[in-house]
C-alpha positions as CSV (number, residue, x, y, z in Angstrom):
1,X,21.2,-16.1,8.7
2,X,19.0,-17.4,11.5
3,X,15.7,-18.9,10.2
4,X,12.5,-18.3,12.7
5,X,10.9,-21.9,12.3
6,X,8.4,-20.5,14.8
7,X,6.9,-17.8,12.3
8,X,8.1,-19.1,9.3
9,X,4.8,-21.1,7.9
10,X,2.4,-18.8,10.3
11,X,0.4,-16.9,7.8
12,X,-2.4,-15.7,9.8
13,X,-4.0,-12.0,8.4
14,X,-4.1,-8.9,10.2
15,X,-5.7,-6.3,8.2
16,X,-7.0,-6.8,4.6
17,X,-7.9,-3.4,3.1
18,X,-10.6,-2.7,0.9
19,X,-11.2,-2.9,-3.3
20,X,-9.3,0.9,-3.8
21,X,-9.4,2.3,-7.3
22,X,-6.0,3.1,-8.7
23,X,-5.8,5.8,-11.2
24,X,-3.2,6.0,-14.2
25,X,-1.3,9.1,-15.9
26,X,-4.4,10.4,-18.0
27,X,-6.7,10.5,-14.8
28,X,-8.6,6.7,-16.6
29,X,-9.2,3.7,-14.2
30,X,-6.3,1.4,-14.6
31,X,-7.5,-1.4,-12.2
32,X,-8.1,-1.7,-9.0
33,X,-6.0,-2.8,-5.7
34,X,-6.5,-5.2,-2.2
35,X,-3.7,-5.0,-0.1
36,X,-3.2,-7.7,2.5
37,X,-1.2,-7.3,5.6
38,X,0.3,-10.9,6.9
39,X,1.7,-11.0,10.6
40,X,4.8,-12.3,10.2
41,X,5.3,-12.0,6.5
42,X,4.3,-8.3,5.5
43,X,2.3,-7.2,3.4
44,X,0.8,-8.6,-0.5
45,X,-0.8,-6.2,-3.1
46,X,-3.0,-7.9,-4.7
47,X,-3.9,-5.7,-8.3
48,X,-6.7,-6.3,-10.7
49,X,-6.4,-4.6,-14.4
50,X,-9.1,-3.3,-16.0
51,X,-7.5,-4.7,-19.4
52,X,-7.0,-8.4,-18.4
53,X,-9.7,-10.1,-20.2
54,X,-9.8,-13.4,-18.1
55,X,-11.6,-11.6,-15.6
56,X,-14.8,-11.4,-17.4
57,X,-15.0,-14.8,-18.0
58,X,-15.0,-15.7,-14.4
59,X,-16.6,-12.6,-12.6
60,X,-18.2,-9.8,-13.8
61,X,-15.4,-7.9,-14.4
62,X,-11.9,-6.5,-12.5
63,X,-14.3,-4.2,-9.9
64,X,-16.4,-7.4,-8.9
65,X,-13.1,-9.7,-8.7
66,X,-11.4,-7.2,-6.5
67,X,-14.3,-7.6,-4.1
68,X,-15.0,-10.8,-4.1
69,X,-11.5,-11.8,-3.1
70,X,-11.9,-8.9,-0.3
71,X,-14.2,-10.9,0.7
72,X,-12.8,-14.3,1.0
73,X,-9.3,-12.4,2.4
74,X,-11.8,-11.4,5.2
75,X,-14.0,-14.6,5.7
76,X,-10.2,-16.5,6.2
77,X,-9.3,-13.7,8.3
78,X,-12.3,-14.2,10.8
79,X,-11.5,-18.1,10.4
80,X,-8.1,-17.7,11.6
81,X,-9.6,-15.2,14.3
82,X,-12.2,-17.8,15.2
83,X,-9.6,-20.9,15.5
84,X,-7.3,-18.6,18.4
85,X,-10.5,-17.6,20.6
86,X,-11.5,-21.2,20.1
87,X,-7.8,-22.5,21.2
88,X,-7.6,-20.2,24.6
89,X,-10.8,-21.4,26.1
């Protein structure tokens, strides 16, 4: 197996889609979803529950963490964006 040492610690973000509601069996709100899409390294779903408790203690709830770390997925995003225009000039 032939390693790609170029890619292999190149984590930079393509797309990072939006907080989606995901829906269980009896039609109830079982959490909610962020998937990240890596360039080199596919993609991570990133899944919030509404029954974990340990997200009330820190945000408001599974809805608000799922947006909040939409939002940081994108601020690092437009980082890494930032650093290669920067690079190129």
């Amino acid at each position: 197996m032939k390693i790609d040492w170029k890619h292999l610690f190149n984590w930079n973000i393509d797309v990072v889609g939006g907080p989606a509601t995901v829906y269980g069996r009896d039609g109830r709100i079982a959490g909610y979803k962020v998937i990240v899409k890596y360039t080199h390294h596919g993609s991570n779903t990133l899944f919030f529950d509404v029954n974990a408790e340990h997200f009330y203690t820190m945000y408001n709830g599974p809805e608000d963490a799922a947006k909040q770390t939409y939002k940081s997925y994108v601020d690092q995003m437009n980082r890494q964006k930032a650093r290669v225009a920067a690079r190129q000039k």
